[in-house]
VEXLO-686089 format. One record per residue: residue number from 1; residue in one letter; x, y, z of N, C-alpha, C, CB in turn. Coordinates in steps of 0.001 Angstrom, whole numbers, plus 500000, padded with zeros to 6 digits. Glycine has a CB too. Example, Ala and Ser with C-alpha at 12.3 -4.5 7.8 and 13.67 -1.06 7.14 Angstrom:
REM VEXLO-686089
i	aa	n_c1	n_c2	n_c3	ca_c1	ca_c2	ca_c3	c_c1	c_c2	c_c3	cb_c1	cb_c2	cb_c3
1	A	513190	494310	507800	512300	495500	507800	513200	496700	507800	511308	495527	509046
2	S	512850	497750	507080	513670	498940	507140	512900	500030	507870	514084	499402	505725
***
This chain:
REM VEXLO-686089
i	aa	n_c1	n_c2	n_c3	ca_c1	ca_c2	ca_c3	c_c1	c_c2	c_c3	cb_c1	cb_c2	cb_c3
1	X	640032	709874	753502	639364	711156	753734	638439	711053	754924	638581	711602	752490
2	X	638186	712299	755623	637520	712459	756712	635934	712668	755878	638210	713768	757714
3	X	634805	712485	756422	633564	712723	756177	632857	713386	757171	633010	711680	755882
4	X	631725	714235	757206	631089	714977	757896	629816	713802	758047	630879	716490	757219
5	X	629681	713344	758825	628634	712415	759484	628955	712306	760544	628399	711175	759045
6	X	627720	712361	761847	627587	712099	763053	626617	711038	763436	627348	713177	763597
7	X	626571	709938	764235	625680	708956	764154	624391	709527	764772	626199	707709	764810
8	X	623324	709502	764258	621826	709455	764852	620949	708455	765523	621121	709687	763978
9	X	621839	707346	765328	620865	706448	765732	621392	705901	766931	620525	705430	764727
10	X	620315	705725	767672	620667	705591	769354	619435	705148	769839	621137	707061	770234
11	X	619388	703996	770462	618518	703013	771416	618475	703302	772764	618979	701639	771401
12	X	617917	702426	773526	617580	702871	775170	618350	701647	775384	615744	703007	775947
13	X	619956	701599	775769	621056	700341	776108	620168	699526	777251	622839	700976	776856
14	X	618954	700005	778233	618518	698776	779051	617463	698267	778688	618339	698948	780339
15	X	617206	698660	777420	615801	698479	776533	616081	696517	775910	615800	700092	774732
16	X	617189	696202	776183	617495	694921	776114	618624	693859	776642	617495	694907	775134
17	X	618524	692575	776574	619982	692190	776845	620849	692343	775929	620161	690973	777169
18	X	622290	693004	776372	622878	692892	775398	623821	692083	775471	623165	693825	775020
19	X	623988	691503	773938	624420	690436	774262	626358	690265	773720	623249	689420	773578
20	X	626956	691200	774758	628205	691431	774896	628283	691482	776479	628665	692680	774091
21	X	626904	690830	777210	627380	690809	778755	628438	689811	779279	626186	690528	779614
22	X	628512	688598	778366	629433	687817	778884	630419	687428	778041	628922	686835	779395
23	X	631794	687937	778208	633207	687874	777076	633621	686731	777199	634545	688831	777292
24	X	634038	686678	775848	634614	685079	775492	635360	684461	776588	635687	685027	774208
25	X	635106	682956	777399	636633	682764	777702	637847	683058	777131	636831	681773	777785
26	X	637952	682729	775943	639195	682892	775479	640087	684151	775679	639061	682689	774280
27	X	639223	685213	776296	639440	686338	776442	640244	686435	777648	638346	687009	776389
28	X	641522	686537	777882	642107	687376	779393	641801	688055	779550	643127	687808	779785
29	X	640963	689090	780089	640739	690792	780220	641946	690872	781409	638786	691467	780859
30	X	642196	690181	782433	643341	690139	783468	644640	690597	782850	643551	688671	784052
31	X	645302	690539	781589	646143	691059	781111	646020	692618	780894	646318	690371	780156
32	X	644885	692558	781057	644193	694474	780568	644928	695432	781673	641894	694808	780900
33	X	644779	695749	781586	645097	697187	783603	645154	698580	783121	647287	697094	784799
34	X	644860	699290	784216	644803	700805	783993	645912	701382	784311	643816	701487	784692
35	X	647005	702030	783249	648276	702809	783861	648579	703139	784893	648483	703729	783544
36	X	647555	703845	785515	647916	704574	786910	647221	703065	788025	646795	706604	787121
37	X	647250	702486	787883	646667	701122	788724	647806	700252	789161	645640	700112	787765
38	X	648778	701044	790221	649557	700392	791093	649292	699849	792766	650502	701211	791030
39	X	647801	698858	792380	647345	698674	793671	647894	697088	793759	645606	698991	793877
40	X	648488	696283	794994	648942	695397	794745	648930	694662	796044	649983	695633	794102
41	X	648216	693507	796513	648011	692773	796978	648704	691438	797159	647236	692869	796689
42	X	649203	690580	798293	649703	689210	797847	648413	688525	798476	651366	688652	798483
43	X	647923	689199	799378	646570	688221	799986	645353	688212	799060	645929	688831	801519
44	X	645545	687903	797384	644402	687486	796616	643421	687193	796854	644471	686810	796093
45	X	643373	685990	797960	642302	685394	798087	641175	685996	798918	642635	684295	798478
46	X	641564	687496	799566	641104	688002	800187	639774	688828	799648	642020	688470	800662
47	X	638647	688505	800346	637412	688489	799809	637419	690389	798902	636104	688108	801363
48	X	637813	691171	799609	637536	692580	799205	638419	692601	797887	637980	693789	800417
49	X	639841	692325	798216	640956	692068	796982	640300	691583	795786	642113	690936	797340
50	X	639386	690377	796129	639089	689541	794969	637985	690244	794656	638889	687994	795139
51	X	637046	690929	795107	635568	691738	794538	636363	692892	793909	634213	692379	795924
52	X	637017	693528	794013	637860	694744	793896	638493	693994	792106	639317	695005	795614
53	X	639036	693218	792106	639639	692639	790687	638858	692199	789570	640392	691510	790903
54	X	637597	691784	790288	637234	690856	789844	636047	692364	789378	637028	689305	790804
55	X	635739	693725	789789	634789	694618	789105	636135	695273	788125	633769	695849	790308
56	X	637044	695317	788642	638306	695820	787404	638121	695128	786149	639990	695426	787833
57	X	637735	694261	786182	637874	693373	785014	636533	693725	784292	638065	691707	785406
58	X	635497	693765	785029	634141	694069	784475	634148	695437	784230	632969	693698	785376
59	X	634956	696653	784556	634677	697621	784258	635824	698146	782959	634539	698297	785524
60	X	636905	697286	783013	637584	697253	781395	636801	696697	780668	638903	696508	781103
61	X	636114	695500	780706	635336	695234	779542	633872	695624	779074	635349	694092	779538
62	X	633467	696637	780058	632250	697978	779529	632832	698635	778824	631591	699063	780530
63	X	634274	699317	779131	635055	700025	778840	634945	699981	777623	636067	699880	779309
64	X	635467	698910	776916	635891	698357	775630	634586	698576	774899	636437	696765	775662
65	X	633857	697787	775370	632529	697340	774567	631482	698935	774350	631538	695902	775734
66	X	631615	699830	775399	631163	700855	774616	632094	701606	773724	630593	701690	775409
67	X	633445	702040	773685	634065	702439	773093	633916	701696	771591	635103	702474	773803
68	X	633772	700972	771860	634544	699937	770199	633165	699257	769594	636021	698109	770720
69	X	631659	699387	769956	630711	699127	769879	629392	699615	768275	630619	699542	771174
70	X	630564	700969	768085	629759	701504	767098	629395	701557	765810	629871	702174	767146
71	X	630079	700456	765373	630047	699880	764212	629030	698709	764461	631453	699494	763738
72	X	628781	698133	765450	627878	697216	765281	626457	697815	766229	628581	695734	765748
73	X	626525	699048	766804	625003	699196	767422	624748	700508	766503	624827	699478	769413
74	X	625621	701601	766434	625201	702639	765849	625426	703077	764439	625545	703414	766522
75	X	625926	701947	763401	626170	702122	762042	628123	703504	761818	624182	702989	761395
76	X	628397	703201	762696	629768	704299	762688	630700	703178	761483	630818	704571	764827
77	X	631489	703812	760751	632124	703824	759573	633651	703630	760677	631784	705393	758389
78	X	634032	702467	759783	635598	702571	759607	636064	703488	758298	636221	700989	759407
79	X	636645	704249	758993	637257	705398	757753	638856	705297	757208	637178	707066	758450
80	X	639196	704358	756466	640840	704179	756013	641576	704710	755163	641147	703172	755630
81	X	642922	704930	754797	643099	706565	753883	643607	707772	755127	641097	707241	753050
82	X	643471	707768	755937	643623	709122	756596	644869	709540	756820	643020	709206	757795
83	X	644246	710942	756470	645976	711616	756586	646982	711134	757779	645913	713395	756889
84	X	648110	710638	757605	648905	710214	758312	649412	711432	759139	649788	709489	757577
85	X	649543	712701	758922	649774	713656	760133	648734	713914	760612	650383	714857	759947
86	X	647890	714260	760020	646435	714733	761454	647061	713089	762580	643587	714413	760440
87	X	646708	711852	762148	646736	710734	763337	647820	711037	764281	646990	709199	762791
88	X	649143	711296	763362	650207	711547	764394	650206	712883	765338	651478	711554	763641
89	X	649321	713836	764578	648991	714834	765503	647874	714400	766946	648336	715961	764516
90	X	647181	713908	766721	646621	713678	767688	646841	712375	768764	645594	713777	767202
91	X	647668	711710	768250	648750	710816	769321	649702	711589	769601	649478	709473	768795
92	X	650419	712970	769148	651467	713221	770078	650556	714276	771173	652967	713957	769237
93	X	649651	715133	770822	649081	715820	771564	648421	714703	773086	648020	716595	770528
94	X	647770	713788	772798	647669	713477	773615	648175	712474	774948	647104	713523	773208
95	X	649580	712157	774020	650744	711275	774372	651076	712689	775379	652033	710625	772897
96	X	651217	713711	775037	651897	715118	775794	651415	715126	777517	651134	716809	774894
97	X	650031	714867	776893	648915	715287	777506	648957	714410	779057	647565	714977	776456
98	X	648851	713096	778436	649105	711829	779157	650288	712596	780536	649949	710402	777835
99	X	651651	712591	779665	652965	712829	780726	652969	713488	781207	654050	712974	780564
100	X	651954	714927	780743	652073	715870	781698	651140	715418	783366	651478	717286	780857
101	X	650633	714823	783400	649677	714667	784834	650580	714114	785713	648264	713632	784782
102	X	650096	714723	786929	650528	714012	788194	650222	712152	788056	649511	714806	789582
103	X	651510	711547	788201	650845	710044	788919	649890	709542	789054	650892	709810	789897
104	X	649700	708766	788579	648006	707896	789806	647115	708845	789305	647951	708021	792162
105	X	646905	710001	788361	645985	711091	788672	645665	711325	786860	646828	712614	789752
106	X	644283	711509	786712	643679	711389	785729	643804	712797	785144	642420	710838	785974
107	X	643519	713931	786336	643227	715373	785831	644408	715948	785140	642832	716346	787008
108	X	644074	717301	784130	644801	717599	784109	645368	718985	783973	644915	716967	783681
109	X	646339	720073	784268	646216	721247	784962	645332	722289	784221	647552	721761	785226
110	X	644937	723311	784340	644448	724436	783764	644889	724203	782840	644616	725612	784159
111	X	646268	724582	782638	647005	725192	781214	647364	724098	780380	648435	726071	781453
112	X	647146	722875	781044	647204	721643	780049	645975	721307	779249	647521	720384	780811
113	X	644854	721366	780237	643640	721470	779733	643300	722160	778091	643031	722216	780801
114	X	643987	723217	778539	643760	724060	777242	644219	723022	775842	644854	725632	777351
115	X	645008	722381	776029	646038	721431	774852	644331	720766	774619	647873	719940	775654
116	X	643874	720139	775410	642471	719389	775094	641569	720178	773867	641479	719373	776618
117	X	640974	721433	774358	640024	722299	774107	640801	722548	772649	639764	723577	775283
118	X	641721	722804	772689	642127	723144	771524	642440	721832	770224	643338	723951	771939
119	X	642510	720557	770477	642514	719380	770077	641098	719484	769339	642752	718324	771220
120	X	640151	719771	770270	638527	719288	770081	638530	719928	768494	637086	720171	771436
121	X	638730	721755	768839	638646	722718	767727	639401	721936	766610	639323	724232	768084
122	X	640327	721497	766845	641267	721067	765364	640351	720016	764743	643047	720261	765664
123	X	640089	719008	765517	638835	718009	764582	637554	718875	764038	638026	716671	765723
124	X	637193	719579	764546	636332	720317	764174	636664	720916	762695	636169	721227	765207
125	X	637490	721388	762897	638186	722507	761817	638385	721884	760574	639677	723101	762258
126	X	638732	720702	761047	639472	719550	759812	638449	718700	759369	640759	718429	760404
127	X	636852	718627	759977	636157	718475	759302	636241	716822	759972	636428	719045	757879
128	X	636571	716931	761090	636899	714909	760949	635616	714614	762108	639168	714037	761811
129	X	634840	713464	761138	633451	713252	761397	633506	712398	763410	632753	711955	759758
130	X	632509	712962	763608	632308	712239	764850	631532	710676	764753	631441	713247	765753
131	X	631983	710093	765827	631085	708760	766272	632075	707442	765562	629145	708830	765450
132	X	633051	708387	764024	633512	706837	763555	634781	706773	763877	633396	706425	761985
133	X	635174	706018	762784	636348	705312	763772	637592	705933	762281	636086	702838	764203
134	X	638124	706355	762678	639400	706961	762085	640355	706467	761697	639917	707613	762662
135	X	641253	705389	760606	642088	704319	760779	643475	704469	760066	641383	703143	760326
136	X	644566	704576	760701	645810	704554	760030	646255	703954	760053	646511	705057	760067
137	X	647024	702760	758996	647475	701571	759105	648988	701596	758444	646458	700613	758470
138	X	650012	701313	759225	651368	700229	758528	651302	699020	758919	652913	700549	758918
139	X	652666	698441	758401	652974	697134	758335	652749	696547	759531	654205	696914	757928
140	X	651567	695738	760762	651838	695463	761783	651424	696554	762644	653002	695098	761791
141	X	650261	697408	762300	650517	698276	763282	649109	699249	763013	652117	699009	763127
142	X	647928	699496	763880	646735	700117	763289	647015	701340	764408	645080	699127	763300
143	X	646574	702560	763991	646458	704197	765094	644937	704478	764731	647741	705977	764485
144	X	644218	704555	765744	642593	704446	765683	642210	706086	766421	641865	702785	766826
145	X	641645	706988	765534	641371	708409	766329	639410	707817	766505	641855	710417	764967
146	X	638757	708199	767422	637919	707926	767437	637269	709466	768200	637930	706572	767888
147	X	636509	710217	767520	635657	711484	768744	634270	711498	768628	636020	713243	768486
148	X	633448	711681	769938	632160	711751	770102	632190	713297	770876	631529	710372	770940
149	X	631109	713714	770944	631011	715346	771532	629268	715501	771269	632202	716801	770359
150	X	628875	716146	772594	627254	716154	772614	626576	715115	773185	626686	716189	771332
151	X	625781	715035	772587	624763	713964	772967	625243	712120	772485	623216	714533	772051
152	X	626302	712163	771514	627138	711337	771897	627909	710811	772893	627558	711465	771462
153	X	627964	711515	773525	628883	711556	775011	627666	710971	775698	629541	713318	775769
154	X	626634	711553	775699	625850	711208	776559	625409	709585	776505	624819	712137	776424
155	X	625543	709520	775342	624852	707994	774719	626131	706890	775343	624723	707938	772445
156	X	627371	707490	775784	628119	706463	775777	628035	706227	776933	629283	706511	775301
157	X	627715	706981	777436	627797	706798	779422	626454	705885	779577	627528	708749	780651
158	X	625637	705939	778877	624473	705449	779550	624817	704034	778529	622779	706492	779427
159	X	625530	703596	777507	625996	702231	777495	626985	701719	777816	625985	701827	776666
160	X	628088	702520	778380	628774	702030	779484	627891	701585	780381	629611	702919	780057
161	X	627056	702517	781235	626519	702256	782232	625670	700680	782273	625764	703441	782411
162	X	625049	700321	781033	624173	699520	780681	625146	698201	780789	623470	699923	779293
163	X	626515	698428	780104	627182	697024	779860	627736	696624	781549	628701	697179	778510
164	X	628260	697441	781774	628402	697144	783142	627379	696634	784288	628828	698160	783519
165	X	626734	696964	784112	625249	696660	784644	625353	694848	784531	623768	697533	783421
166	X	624654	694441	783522	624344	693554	782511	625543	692462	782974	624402	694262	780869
167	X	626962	693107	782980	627893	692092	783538	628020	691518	784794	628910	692465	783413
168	X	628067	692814	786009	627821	692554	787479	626797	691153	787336	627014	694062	788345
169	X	625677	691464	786794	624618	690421	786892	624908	688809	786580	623578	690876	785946
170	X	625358	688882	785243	625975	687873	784836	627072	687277	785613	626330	688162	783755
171	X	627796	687806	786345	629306	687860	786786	628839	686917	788365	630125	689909	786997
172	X	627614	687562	788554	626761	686753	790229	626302	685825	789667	625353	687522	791239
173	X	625888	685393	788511	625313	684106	788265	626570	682902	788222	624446	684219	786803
174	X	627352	683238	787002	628586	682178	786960	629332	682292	788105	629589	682355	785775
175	X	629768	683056	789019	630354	682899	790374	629592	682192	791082	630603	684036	791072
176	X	628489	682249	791388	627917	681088	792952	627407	679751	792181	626126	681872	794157
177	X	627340	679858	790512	627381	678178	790255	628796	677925	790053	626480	677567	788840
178	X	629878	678460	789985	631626	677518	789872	632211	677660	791538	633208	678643	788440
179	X	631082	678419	792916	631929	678900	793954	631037	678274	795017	632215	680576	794028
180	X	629631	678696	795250	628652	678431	796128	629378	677114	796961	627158	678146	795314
181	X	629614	675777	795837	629654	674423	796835	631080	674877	797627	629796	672599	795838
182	X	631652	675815	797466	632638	675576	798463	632536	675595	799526	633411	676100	798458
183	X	631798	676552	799878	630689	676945	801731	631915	677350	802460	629666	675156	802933
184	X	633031	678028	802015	634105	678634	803440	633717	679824	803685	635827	678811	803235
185	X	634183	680160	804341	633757	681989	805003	634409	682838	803897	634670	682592	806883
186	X	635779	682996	802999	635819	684122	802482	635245	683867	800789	637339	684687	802733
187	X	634873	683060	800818	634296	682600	799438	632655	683232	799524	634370	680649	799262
188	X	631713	682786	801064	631121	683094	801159	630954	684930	801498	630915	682169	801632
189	X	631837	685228	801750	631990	686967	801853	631819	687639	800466	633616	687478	802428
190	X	632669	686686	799980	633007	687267	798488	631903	687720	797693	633671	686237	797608
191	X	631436	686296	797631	629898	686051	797001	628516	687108	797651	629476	684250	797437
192	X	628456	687362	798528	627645	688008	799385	628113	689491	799121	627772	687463	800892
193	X	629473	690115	798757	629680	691675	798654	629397	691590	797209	631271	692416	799129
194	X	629781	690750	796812	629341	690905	794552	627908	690835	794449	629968	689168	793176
195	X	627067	689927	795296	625594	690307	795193	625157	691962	795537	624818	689306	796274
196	X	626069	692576	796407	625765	694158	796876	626634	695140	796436	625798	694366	798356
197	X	627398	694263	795119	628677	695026	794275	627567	696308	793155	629871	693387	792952
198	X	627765	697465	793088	627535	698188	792169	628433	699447	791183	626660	698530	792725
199	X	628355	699350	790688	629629	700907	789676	629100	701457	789504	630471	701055	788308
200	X	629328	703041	789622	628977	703990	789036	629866	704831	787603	628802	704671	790143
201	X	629775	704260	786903	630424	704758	785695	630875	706228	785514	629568	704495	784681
202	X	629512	706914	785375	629764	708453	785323	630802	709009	786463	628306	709225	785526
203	X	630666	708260	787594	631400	708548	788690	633140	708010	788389	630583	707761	789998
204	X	632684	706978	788092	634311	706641	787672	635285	707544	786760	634308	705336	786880
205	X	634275	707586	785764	635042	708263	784572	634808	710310	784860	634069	707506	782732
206	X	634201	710607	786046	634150	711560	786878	633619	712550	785940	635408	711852	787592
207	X	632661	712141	785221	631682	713114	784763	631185	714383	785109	630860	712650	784758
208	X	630731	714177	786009	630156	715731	786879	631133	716455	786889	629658	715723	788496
209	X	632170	716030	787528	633377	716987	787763	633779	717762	786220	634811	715973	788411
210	X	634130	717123	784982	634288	717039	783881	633223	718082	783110	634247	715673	783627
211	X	631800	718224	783721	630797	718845	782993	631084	720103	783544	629338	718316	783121
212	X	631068	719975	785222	630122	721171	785490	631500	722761	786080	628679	720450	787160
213	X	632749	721725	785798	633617	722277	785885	634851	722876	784546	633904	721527	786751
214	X	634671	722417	783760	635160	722352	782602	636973	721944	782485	634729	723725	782054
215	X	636543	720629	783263	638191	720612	783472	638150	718982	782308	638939	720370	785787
216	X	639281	718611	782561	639828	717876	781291	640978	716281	781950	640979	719382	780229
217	X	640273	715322	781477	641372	714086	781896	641876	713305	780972	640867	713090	782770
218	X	642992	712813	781448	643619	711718	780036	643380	710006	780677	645922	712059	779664
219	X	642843	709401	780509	643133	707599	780888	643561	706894	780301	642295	706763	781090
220	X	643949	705791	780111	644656	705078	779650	644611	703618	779764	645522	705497	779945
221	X	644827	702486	778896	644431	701228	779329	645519	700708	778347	642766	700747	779188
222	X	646231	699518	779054	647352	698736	777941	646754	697317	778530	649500	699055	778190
223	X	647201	696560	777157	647142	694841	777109	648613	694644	776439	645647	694035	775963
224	X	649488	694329	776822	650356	693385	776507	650086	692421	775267	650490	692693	777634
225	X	649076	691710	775396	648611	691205	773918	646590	690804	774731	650024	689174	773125
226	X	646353	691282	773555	645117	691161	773397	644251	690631	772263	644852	692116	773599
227	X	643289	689869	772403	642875	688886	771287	642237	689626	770107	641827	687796	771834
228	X	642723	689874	769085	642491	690731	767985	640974	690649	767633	643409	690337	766781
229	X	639797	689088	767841	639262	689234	767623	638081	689682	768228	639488	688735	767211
230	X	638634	689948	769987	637688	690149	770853	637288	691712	770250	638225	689952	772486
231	X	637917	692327	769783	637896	693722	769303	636853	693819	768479	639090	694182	768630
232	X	637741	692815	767167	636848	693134	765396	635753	692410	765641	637633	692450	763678
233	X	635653	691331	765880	634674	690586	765874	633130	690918	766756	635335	689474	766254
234	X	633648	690400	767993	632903	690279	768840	632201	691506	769872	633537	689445	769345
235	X	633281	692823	769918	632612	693610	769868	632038	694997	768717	633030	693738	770738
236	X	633325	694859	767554	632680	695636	766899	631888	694843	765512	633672	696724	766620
237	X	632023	693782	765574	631128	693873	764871	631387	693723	762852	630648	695163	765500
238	X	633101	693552	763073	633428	694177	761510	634293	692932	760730	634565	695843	761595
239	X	634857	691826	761913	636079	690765	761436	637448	692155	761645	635775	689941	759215
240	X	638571	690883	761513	640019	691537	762031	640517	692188	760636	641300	690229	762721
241	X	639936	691770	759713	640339	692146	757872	640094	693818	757747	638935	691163	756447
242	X	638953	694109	758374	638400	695683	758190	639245	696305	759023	636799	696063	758611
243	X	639682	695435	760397	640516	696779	760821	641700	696773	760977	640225	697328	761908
244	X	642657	695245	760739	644350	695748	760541	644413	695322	759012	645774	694764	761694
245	X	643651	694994	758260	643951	694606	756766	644094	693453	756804	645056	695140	756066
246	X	643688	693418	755187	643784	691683	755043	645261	690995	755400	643459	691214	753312
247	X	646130	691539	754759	647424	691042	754941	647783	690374	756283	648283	692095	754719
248	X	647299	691384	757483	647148	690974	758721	646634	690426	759896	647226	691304	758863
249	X	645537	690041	759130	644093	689763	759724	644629	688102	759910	642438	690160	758476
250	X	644495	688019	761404	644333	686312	761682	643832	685620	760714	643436	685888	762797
251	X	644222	684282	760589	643426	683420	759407	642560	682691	760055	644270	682427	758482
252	X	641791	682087	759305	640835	681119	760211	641385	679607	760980	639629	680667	759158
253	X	640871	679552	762295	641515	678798	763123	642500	678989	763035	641402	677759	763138
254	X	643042	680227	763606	644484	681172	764225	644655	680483	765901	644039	683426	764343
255	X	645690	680379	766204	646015	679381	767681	646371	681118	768247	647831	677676	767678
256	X	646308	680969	769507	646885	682361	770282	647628	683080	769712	647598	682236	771391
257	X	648720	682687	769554	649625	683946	768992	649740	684408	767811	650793	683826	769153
258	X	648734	683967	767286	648104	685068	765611	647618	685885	766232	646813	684550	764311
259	X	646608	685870	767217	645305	686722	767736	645761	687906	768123	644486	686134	768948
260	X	647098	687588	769061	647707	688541	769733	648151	689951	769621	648428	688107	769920
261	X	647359	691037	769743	647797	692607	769842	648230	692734	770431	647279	693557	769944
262	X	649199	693855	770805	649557	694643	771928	648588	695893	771628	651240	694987	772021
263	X	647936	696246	772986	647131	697243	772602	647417	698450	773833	645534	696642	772451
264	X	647124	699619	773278	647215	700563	774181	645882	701598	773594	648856	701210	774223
265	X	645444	702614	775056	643801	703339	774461	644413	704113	775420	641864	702627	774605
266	X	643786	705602	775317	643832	706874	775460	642883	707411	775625	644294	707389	774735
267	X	642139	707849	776545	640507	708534	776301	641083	710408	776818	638795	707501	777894
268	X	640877	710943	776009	640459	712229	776537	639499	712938	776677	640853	712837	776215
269	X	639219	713277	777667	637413	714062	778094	637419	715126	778271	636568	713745	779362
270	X	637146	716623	777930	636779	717516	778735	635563	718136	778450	637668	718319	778845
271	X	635306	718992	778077	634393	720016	778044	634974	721120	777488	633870	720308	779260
272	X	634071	721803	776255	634358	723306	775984	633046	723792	775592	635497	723624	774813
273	X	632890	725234	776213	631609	725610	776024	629897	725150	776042	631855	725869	775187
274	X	629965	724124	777428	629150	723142	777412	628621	722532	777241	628881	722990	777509
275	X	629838	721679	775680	629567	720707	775169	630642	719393	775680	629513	721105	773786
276	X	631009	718248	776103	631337	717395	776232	631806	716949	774957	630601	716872	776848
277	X	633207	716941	774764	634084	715627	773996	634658	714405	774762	635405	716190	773329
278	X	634908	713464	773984	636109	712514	774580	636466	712307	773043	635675	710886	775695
279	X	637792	712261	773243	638720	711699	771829	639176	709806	772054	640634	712900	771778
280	X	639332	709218	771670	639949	707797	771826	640939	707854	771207	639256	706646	771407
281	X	642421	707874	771422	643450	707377	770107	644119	705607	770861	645247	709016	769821
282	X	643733	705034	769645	643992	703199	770434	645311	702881	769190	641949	701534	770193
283	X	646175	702374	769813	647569	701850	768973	647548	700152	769346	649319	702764	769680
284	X	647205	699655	767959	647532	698442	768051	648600	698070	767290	646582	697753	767830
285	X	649257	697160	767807	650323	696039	766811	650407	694993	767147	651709	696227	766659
286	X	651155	694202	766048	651215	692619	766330	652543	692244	767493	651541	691744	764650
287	X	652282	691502	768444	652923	691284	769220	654266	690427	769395	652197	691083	769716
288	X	654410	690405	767539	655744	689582	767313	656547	690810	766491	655513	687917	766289
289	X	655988	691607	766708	657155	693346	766387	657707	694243	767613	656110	694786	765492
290	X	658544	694975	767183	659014	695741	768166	658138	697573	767557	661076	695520	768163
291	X	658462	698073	768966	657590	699364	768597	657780	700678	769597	655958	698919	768658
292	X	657822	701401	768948	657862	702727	769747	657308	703889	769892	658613	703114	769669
293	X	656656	703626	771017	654794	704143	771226	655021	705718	771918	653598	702806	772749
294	X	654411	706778	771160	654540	708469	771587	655365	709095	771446	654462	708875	772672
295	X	656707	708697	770643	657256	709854	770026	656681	710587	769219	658158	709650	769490
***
């Protein structure tokens, strides 16, 4: 069942370190990438190439860590039980949503937009609580609806903004102690543009445009396999048991390919009546199944 609760509780994200600035090694985030992210380089080593990859990586794992965060900063509920058509309703709507956009391109048209606005109303309608986390589970396989709207929205940008922050920083410390002794010129470039590296989040995820226009985007992020516990654990906060089930939940001292999800996330943003939503629908499965994602 859905519940009517919205989270209240909300901190000042630069009011401390938090301490999700630096992700596990064990973690690839390099397997992560953004759908429309067909930028492709063979000259790696090339100082801009490598600052350019190397904030991709830091800005998927803000990404993550505010999205998936709210069970361990703001008390948000895993909710399990849920009607299996509302979930599939709101993965095909926004699976729709997704195909309809131009390429490379986040926005999406007037009349698609509307598919958004009208999404928002249906959670509304149906009573399905904001801030938590929504969970439909089969054999091998979790569908996660997640919606914030209001001053939720607002709270997430400014801990996006915060985690990202927090990482850049971190990210200049462990780079010039594993890079500094090298002393070549594009190492030293490198190092010297990441000290003057900054993100603008709201800008990325094109906020303004989104508010003051009332238009509407779909994004998207896939991992091939992703470490199940960088999720449950480490950023939300819950173990892998709460969110694919016990049955499925890595065991202790699991070697890589227990850990392994295939994961895919969905953010939809727009605006109706100048309030701000984003929806999340995230499809995980185990990466020793086969699967067939948006029908």
């Amino acid at each position: 069942m859905f519940v009517n609760r919205r989270s209240e509780k909300a901190g000042d994200p630069s009011a401390e370190r938090d301490d999700l600035s630096r992700h596990p090694k064990s973690i690839t985030l390099t397997q992560m990438y953004d759908d429309s992210d067909d930028r492709k380089d063979d000259n790696a080593s090339a100082p801009k190439v490598r600052l350019a990859e190397k904030l991709d990586e830091l800005r998927i794992h803000a990404d993550l860590c505010a999205i998936f965060e709210g069970p361990r900063k703001f008390d948000a509920k895993l909710i399990t039980g849920v009607d299996a058509d509302l979930i599939r309703d709101v993965q095909q709507i926004i699976a729709k949503l997704d195909k309809s956009k131009q390429p490379g391109k986040p926005f999406l048209t007037p009349a698609r937009a509307l598919g958004a606005t009208t999404l928002f109303d249906s959670l509304q309608e149906q009573g399905v609580s904001t801030s938590d986390y929504h969970l439909y589970r089969r054999p091998g396989e979790v569908m996660i609806v997640r919606w914030i709207k209001g001053d939720e929205v607002d709270t997430f940008y400014k801990r996006l903004q915060a985690h990202m922050d927090v990482a850049i920083k971190q990210t200049r410390e462990d780079e010039r102690q594993a890079l500094a002794w090298k002393n070549d010129p594009r190492t030293n470039e490198y190092l010297e543009a990441l000290d003057e590296a900054e993100l603008d989040m709201q800008k990325w995820w094109m906020r303004d445009l989104l508010r003051d226009h009332e238009l509407a985007t779909v994004r998207t992020q896939t991992a091939d396999e992703i470490n199940i516990g960088y999720i449950a654990d480490f950023i939300m906060g819950v173990g892998a048991a709460a969110l694919v089930g016990e049955e499925f939940a890595p065991p202790g001292g699991a070697d890589d390919s227990e850990l392994a999800w295939f994961f895919k996330l969905f953010a939809l943003c727009g605006t109706k009546d100048g309030v701000e939503h984003i929806v999340f629908f995230v499809f995980l499965q185990k990466t020793d199944d086969e699967f067939d994602f948006g029908e």
